[in-house]
N, CA and C atoms of all chains as a GROMACS GRO file, in nm:
protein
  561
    1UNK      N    1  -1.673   0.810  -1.410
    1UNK     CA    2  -1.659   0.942  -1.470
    1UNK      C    3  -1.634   1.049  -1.364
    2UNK      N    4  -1.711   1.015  -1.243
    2UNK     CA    5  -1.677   1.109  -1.093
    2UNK      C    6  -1.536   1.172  -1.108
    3UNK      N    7  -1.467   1.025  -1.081
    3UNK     CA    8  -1.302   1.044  -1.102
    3UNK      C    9  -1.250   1.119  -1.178
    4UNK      N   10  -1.283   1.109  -1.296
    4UNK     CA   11  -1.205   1.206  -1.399
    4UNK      C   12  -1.199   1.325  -1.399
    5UNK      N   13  -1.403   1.409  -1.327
    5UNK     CA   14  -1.423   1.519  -1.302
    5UNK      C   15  -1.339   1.582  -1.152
    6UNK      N   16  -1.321   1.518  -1.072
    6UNK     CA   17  -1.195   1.520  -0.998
    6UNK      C   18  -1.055   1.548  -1.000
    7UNK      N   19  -1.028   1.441  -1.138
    7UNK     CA   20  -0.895   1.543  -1.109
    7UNK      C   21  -0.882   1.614  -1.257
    8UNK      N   22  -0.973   1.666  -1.317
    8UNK     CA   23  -0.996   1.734  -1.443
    8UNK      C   24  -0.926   1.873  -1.458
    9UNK      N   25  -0.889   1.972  -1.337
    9UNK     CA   26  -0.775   2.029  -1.378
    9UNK      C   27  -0.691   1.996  -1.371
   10UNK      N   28  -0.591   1.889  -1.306
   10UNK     CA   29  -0.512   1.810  -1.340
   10UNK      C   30  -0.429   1.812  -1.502
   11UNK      N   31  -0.534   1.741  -1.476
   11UNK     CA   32  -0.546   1.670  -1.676
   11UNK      C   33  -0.560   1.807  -1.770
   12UNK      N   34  -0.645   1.905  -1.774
   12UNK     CA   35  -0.618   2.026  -1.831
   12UNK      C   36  -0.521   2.091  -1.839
   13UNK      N   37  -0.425   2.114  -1.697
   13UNK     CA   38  -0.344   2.169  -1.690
   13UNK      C   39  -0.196   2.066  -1.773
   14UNK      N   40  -0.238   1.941  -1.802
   14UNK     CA   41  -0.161   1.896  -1.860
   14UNK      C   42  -0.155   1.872  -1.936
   15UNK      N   43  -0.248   1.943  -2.064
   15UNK     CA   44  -0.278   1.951  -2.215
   15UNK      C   45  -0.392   1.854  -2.269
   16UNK      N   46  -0.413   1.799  -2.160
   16UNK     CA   47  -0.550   1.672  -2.174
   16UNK      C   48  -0.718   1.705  -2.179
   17UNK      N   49  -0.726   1.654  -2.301
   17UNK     CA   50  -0.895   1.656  -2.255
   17UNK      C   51  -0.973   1.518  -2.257
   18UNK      N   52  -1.042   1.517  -2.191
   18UNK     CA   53  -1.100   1.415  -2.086
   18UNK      C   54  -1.243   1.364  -2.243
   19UNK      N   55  -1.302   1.270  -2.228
   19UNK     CA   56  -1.382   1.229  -2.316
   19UNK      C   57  -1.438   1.086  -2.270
   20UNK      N   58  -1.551   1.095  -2.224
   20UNK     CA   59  -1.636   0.927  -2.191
   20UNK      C   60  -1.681   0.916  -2.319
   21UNK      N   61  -1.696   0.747  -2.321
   21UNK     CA   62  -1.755   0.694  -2.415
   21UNK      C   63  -1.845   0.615  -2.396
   22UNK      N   64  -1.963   0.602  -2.428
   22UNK     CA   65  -2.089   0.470  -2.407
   22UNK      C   66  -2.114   0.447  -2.495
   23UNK      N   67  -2.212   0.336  -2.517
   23UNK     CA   68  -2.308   0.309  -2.628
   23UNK      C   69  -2.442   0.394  -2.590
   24UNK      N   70  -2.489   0.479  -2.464
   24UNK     CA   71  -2.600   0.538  -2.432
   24UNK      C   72  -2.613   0.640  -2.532
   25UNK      N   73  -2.748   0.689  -2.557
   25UNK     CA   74  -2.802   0.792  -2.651
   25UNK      C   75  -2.763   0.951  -2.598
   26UNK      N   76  -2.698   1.073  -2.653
   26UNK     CA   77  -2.671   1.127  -2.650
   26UNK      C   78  -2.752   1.224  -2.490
   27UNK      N   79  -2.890   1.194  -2.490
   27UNK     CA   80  -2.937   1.313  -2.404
   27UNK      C   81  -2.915   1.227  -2.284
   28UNK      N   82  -2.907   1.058  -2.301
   28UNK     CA   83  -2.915   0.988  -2.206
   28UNK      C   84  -2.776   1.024  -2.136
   29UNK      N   85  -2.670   1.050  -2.219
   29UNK     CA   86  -2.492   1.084  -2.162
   29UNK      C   87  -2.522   1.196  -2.074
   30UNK      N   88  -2.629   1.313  -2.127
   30UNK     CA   89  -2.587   1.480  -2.093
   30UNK      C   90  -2.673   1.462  -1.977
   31UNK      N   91  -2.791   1.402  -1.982
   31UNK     CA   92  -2.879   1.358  -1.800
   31UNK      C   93  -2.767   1.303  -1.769
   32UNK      N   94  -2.690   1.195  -1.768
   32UNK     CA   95  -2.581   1.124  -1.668
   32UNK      C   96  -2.521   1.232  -1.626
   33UNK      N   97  -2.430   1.296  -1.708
   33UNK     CA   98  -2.310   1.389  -1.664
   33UNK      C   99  -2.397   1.517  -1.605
   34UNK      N  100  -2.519   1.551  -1.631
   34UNK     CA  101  -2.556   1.661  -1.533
   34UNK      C  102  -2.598   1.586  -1.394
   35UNK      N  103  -2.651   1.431  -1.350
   35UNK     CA  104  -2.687   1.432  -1.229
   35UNK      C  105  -2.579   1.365  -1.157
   36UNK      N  106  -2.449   1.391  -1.214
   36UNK     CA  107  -2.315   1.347  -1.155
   36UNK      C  108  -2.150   1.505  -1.154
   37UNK      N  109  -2.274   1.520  -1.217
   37UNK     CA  110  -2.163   1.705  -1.212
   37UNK      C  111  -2.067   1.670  -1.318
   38UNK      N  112  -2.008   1.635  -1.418
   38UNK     CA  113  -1.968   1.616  -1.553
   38UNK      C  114  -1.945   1.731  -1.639
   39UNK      N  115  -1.826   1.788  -1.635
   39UNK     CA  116  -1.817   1.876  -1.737
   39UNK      C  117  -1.802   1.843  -1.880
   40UNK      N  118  -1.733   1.763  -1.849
   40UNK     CA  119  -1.652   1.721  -1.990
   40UNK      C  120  -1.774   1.629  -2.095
   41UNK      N  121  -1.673   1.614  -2.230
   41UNK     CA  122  -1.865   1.551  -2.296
   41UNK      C  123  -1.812   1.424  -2.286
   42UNK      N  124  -1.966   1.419  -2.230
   42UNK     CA  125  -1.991   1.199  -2.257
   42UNK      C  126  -2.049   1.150  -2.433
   43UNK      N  127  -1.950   1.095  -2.486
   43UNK     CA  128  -2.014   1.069  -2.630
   43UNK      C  129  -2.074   0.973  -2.601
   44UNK      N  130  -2.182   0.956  -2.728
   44UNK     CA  131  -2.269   0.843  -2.734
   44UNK      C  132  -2.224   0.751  -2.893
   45UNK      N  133  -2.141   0.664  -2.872
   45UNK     CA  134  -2.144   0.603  -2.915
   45UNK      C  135  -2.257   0.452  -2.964
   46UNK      N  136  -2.414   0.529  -3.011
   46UNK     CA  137  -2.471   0.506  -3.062
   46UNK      C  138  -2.463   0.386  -3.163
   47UNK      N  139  -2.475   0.236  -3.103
   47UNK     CA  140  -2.485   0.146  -3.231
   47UNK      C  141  -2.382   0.057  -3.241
   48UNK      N  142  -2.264   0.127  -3.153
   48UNK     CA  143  -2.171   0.080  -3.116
   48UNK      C  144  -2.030   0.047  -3.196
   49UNK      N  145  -2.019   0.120  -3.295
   49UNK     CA  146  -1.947   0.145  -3.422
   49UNK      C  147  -1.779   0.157  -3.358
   50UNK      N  148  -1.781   0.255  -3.296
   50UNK     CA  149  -1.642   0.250  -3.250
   50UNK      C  150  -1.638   0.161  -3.124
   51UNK      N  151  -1.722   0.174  -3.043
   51UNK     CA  152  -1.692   0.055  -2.954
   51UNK      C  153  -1.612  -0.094  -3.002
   52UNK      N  154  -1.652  -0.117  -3.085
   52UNK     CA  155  -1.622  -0.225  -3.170
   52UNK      C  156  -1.474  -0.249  -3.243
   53UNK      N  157  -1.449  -0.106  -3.291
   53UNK     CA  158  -1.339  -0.075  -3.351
   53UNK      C  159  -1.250  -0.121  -3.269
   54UNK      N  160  -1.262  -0.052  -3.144
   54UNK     CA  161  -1.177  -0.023  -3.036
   54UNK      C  162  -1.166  -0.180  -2.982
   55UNK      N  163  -1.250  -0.263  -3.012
   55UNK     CA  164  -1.242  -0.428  -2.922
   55UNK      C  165  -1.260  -0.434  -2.831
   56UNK      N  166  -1.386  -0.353  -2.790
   56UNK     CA  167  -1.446  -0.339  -2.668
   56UNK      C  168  -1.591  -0.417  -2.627
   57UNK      N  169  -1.612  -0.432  -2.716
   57UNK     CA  170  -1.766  -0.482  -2.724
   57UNK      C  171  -1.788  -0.582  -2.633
   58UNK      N  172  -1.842  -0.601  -2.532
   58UNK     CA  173  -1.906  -0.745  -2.498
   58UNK      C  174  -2.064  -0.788  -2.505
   59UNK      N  175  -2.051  -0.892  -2.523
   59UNK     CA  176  -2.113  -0.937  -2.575
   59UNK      C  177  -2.224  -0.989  -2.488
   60UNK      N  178  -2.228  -1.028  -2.356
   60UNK     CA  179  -2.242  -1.072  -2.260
   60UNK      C  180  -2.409  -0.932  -2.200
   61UNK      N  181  -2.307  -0.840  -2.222
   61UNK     CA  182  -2.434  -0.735  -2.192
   61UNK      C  183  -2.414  -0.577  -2.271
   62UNK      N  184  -2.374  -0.650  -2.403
   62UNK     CA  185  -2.428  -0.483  -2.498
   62UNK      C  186  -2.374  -0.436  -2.465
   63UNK      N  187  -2.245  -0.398  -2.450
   63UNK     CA  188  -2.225  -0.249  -2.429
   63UNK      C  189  -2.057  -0.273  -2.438
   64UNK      N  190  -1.992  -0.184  -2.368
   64UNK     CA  191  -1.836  -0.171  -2.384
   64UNK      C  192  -1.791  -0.174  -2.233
   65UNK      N  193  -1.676  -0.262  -2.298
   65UNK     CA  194  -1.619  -0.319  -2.167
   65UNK      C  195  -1.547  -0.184  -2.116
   66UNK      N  196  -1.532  -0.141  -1.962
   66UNK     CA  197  -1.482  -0.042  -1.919
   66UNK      C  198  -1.333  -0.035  -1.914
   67UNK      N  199  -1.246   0.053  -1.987
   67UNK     CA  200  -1.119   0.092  -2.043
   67UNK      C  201  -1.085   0.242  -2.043
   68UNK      N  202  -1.003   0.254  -2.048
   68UNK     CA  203  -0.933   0.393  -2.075
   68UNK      C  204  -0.814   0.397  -2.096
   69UNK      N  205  -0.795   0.513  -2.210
   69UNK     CA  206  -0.675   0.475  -2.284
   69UNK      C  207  -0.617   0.629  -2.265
   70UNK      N  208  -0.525   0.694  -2.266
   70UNK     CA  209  -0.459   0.775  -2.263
   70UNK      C  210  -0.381   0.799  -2.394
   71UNK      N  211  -0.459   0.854  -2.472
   71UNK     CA  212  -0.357   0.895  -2.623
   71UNK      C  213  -0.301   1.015  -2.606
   72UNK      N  214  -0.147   0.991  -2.669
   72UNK     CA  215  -0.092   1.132  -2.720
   72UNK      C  216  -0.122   1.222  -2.826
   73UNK      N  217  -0.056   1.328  -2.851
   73UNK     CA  218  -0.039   1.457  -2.970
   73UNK      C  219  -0.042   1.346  -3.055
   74UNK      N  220   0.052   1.263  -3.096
   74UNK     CA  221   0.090   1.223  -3.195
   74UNK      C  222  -0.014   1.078  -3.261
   75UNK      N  223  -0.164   1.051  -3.147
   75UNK     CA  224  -0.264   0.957  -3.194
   75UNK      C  225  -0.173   0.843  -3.130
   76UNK      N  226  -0.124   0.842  -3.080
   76UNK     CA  227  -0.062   0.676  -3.022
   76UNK      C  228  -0.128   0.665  -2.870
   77UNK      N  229  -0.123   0.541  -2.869
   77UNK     CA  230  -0.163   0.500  -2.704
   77UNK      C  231  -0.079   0.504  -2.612
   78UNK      N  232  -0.090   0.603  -2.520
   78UNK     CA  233   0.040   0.598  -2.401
   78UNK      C  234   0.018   0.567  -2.300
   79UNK      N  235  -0.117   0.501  -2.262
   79UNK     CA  236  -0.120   0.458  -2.153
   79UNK      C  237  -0.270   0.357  -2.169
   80UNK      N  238  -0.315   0.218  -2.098
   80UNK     CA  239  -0.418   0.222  -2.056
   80UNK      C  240  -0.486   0.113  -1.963
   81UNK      N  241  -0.562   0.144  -1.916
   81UNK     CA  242  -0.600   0.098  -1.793
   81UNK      C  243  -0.743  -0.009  -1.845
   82UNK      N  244  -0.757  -0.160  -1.760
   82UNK     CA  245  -0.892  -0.245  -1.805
   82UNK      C  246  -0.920  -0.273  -1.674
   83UNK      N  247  -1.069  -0.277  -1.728
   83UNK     CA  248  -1.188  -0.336  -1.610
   83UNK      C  249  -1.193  -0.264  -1.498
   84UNK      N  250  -1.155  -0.300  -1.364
   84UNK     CA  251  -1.172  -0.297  -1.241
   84UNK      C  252  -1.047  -0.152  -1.200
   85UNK      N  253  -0.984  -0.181  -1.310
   85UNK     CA  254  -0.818  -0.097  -1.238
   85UNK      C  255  -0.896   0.071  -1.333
   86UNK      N  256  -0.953   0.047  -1.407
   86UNK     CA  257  -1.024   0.185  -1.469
   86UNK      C  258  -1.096   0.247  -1.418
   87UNK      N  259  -1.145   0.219  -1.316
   87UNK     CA  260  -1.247   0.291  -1.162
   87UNK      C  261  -1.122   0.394  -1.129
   88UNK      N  262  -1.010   0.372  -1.086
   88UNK     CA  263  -0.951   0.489  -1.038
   88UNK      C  264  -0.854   0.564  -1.154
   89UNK      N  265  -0.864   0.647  -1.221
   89UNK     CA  266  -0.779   0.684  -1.305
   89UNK      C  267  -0.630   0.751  -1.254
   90UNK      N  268  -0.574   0.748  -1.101
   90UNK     CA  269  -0.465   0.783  -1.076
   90UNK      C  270  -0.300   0.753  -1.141
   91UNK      N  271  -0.353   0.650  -1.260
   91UNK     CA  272  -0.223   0.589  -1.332
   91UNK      C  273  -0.228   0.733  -1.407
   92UNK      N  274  -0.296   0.751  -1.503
   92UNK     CA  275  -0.352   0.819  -1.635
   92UNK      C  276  -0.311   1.005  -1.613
   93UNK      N  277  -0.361   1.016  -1.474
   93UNK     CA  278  -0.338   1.129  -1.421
   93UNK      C  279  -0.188   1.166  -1.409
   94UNK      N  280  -0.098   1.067  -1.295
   94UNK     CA  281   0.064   1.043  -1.332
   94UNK      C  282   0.131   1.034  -1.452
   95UNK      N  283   0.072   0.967  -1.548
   95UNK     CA  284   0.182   0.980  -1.661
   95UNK      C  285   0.108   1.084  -1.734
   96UNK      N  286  -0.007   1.145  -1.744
   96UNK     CA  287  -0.058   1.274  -1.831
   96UNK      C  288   0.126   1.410  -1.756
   97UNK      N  289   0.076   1.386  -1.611
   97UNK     CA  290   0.210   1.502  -1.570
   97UNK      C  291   0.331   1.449  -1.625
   98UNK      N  292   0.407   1.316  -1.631
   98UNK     CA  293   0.488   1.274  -1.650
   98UNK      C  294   0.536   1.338  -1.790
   99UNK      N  295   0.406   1.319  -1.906
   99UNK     CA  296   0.448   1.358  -2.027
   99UNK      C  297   0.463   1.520  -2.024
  100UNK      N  298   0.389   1.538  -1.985
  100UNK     CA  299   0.387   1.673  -1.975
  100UNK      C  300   0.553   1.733  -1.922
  101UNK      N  301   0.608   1.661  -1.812
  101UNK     CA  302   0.686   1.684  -1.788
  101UNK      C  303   0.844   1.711  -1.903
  102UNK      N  304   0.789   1.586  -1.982
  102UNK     CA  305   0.893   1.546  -2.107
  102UNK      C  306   0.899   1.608  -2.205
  103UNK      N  307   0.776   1.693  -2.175
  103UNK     CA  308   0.769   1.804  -2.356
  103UNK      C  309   0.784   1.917  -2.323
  104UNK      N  310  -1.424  -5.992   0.635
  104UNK     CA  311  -1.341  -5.897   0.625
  104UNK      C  312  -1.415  -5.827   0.512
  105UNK      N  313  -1.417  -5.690   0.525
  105UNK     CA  314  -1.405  -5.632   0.422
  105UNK      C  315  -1.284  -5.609   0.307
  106UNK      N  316  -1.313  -5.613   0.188
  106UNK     CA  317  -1.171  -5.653   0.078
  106UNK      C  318  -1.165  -5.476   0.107
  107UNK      N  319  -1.000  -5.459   0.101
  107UNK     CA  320  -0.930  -5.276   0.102
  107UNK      C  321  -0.998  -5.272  -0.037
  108UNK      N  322  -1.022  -5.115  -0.098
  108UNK     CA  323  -0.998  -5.082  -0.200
  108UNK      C  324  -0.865  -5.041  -0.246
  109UNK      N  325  -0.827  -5.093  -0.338
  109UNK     CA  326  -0.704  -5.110  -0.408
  109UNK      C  327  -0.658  -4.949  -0.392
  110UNK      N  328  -0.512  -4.925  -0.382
  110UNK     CA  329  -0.425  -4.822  -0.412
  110UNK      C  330  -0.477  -4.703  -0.495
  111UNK      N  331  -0.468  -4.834  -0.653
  111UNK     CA  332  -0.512  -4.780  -0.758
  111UNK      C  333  -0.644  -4.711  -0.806
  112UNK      N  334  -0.684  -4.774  -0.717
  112UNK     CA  335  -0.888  -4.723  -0.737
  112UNK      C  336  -0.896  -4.626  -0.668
  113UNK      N  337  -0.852  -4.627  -0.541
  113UNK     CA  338  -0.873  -4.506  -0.489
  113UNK      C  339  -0.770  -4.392  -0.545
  114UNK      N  340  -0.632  -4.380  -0.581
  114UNK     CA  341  -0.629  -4.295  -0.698
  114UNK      C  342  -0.685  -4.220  -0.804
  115UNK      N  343  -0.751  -4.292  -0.837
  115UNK     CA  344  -0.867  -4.279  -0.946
  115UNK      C  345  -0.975  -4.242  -0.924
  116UNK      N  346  -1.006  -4.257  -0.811
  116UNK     CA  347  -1.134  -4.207  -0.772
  116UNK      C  348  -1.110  -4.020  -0.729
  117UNK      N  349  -1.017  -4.024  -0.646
  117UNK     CA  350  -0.974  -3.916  -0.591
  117UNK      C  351  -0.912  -3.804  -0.716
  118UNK      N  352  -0.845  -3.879  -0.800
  118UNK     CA  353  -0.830  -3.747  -0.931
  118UNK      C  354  -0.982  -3.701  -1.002
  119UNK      N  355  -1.057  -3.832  -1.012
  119UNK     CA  356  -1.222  -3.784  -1.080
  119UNK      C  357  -1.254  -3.644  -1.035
  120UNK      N  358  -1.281  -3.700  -0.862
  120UNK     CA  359  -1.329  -3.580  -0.836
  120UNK      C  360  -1.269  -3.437  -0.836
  121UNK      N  361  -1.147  -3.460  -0.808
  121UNK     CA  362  -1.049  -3.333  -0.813
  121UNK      C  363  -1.090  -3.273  -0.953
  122UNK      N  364  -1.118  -3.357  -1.068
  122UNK     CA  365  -1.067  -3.296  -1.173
  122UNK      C  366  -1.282  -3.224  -1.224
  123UNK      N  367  -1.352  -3.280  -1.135
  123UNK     CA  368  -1.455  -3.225  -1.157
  123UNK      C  369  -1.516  -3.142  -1.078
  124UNK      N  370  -1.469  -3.111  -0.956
  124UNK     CA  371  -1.443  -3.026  -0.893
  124UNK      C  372  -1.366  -2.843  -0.969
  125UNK      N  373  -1.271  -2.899  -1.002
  125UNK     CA  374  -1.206  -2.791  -1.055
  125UNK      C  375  -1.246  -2.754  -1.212
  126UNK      N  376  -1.344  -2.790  -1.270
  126UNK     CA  377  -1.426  -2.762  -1.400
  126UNK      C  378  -1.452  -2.589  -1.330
  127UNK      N  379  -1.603  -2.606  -1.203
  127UNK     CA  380  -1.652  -2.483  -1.234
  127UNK      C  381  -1.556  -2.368  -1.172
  128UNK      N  382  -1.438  -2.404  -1.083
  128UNK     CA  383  -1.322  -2.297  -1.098
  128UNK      C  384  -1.249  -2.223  -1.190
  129UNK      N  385  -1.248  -2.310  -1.312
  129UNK     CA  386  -1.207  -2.262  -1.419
  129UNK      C  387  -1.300  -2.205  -1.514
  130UNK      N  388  -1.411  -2.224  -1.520
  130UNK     CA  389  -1.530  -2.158  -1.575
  130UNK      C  390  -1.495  -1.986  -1.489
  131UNK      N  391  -1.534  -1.989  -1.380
  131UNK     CA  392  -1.479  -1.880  -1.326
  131UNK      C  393  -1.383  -1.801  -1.337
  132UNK      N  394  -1.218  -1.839  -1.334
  132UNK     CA  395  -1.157  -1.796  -1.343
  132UNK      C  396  -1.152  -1.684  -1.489
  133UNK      N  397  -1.209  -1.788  -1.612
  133UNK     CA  398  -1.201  -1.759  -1.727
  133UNK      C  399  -1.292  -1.621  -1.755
  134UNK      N  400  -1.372  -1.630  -1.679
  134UNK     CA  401  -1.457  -1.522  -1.699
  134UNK      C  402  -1.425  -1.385  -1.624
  135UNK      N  403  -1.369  -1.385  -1.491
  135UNK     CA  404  -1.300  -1.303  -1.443
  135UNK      C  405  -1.188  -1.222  -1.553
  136UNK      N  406  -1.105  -1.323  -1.635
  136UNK     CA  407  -1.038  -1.274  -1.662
  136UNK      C  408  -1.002  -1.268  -1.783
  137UNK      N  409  -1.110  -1.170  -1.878
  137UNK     CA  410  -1.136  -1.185  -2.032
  137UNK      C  411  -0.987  -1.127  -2.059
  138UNK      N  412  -0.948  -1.182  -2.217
  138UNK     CA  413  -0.860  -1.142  -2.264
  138UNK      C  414  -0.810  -0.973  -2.262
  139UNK      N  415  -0.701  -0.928  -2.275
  139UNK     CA  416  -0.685  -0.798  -2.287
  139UNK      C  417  -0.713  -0.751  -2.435
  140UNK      N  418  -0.771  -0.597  -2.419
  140UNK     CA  419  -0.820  -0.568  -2.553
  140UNK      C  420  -0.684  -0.545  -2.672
  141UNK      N  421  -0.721  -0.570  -2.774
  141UNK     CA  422  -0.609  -0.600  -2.900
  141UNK      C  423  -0.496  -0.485  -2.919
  142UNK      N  424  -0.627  -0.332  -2.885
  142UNK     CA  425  -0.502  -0.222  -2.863
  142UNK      C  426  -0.407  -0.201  -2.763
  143UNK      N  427  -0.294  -0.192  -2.787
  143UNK     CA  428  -0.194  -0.208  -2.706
  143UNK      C  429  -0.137  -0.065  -2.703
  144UNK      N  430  -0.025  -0.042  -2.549
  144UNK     CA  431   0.024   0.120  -2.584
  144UNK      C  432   0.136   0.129  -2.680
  145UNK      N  433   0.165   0.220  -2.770
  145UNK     CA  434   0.183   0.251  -2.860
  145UNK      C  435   0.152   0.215  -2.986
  146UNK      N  436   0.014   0.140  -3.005
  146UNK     CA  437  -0.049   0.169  -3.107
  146UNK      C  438  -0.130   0.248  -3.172
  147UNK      N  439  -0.154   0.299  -3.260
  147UNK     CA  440  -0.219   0.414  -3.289
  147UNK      C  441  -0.346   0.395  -3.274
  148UNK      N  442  -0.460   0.466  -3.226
  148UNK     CA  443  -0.563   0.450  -3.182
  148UNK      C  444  -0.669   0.475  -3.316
  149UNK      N  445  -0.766   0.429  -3.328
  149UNK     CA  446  -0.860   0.430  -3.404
  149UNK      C  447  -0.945   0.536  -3.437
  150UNK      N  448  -0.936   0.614  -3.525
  150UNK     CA  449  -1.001   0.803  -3.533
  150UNK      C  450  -1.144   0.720  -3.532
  151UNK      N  451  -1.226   0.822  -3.468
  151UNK     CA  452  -1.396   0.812  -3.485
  151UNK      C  453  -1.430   0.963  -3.475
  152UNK      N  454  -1.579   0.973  -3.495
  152UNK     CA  455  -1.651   1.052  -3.477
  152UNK      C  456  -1.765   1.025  -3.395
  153UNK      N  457  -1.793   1.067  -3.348
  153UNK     CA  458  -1.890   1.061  -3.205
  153UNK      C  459  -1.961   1.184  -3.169
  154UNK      N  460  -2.094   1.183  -3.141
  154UNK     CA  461  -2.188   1.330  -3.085
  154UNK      C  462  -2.216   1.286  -2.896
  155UNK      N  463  -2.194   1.427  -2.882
  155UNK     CA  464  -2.263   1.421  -2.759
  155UNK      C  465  -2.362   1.569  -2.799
  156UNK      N  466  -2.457   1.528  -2.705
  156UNK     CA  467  -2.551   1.670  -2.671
  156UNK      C  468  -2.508   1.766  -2.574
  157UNK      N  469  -2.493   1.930  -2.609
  157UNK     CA  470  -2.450   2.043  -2.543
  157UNK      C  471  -2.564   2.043  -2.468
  158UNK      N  472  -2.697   2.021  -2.486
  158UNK     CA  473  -2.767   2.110  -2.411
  158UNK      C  474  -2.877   2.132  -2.452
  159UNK      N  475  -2.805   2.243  -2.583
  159UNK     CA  476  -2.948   2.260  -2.693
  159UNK      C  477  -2.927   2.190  -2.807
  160UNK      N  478  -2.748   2.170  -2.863
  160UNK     CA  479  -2.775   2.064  -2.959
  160UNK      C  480  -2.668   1.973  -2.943
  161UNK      N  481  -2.649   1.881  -3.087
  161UNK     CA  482  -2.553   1.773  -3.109
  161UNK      C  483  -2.452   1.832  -3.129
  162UNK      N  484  -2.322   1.775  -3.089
  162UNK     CA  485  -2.197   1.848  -3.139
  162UNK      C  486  -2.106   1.720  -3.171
  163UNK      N  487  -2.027   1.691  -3.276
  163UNK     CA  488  -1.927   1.601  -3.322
  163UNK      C  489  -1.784   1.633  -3.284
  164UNK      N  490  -1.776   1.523  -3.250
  164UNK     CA  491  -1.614   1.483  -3.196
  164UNK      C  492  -1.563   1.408  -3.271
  165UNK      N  493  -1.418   1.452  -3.317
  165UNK     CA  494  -1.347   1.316  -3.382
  165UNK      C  495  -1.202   1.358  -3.322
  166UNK      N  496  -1.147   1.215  -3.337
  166UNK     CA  497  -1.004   1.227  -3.254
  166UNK      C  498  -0.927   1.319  -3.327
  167UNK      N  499  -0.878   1.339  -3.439
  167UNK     CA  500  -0.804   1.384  -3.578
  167UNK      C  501  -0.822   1.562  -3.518
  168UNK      N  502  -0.938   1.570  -3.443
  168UNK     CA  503  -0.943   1.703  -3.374
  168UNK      C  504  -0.852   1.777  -3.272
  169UNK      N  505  -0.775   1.671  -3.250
  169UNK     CA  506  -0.706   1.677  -3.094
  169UNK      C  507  -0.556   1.666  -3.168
  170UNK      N  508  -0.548   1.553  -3.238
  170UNK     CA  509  -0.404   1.549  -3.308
  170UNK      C  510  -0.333   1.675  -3.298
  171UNK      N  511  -0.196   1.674  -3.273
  171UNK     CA  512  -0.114   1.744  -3.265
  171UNK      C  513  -0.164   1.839  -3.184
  172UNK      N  514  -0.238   1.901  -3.105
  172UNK     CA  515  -0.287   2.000  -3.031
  172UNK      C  516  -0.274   1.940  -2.859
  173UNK      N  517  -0.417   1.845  -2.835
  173UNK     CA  518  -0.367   1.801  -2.697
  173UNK      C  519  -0.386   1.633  -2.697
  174UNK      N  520  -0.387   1.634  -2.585
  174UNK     CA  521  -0.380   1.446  -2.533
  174UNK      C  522  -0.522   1.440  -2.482
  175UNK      N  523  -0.561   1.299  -2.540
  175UNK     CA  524  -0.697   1.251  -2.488
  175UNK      C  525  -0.692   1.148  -2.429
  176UNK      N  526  -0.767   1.157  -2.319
  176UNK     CA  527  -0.829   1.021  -2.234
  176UNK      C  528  -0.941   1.010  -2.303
  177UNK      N  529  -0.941   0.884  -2.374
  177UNK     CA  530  -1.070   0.820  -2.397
  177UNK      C  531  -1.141   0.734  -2.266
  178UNK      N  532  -1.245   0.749  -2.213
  178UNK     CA  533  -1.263   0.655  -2.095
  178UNK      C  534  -1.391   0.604  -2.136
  179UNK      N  535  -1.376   0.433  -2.157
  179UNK     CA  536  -1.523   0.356  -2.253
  179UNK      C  537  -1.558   0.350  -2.094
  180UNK      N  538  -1.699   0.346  -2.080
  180UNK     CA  539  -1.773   0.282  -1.953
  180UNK      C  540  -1.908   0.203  -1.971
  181UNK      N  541  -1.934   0.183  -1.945
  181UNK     CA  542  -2.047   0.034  -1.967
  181UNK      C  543  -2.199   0.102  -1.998
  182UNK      N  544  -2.248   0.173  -1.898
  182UNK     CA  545  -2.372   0.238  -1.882
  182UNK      C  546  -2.372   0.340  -1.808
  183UNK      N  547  -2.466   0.480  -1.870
  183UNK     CA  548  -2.508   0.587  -1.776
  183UNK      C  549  -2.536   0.530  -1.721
  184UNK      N  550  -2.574   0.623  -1.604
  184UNK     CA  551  -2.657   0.600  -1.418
  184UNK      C  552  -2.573   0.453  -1.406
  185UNK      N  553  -2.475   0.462  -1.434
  185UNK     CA  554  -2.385   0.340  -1.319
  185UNK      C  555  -2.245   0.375  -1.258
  186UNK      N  556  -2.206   0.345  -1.157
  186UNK     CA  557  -2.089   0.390  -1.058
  186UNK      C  558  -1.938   0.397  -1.176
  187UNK      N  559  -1.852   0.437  -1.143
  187UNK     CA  560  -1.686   0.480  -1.129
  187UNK      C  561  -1.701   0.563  -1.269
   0.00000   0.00000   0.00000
């Protein structure tokens, strides 16, 4: 999440807003993102409802496998990143300007 | 004299182990490298609703909020208090 708060005007300036997702309990997200400097909101996906949706779930240890997806205006997926390659969001950041560039 | 072991036996012997050898590599590998998730890019993403806490209270998020206005990074991560 560091990352994202990093390059978060970035992404603002490119019509993007930023959004974590966990299965952690809501105050448990807002302690994370305050003792990591976090502007943006961490949802708590509580119960794991959309986690699930999304086909994230593992199973292995509760929780949601680490992903990020880059949706457009229009609700489609334009970009996204799994596992290990989702630590750095510098793809997400490039094509957020890219589109930006195109509209 | 000792009798050779045959060609064939030792063939056979030498694939056994190769081939039980390479069991817990592939146990490994497999796990390294879980399937990719079902959503793909340009599929339409799944609307939810979701709370986070401001502070003093709960506030709801749903994607359908953003539609046509701006672009969202959804970013799933495993657990608070853990790295990236």
């Amino acid at each position: 999440m560091k990352h994202f708060q990093q390059n978060l005007q970035k992404l603002e300036a490119a019509d993007t807003q930023v959004l974590g997702v966990s299965m952690d309990s809501p105050f448990a997200n807002k302690a994370f993102a305050d003792s990591i400097g976090v502007t943006f909101p961490l949802l708590s996906d509580w119960g794991g409802e959309v986690t699930h949706n999304y086909g994230l779930y593992v199973d292995k240890y509760k929780a949601a496998r680490r992903v990020n997806f880059l949706i457009g205006k229009d609700g489609k997926i334009l970009e996204e990143q799994i596992d290990n390659e989702a630590i750095d969001p510098t793809k997400i950041v490039a094509a957020c300007e890219r589109h930006k560039l195109k509209n | 004299m000792r009798k050779p072991v045959s060609h064939a036996l030792q063939r056979c012997l030498l694939l056994t182990a190769l081939a039980i050898l390479s069991l817990p590599c592939q146990a490994v590998a497999q796990e390294k490298t879980p399937p990719p998730p079902k959503l793909k890019v340009g599929d339409v993403a799944p609307d939810f609703k979701l709370q986070y806490f401001t502070g003093s209270d709960l506030k709801d998020v749903t994607l359908n909020d953003y539609k046509g206005k701006k672009n969202i990074v959804l970013a799933f991560y495993i657990f608070a208090f853990t790295g990236g």
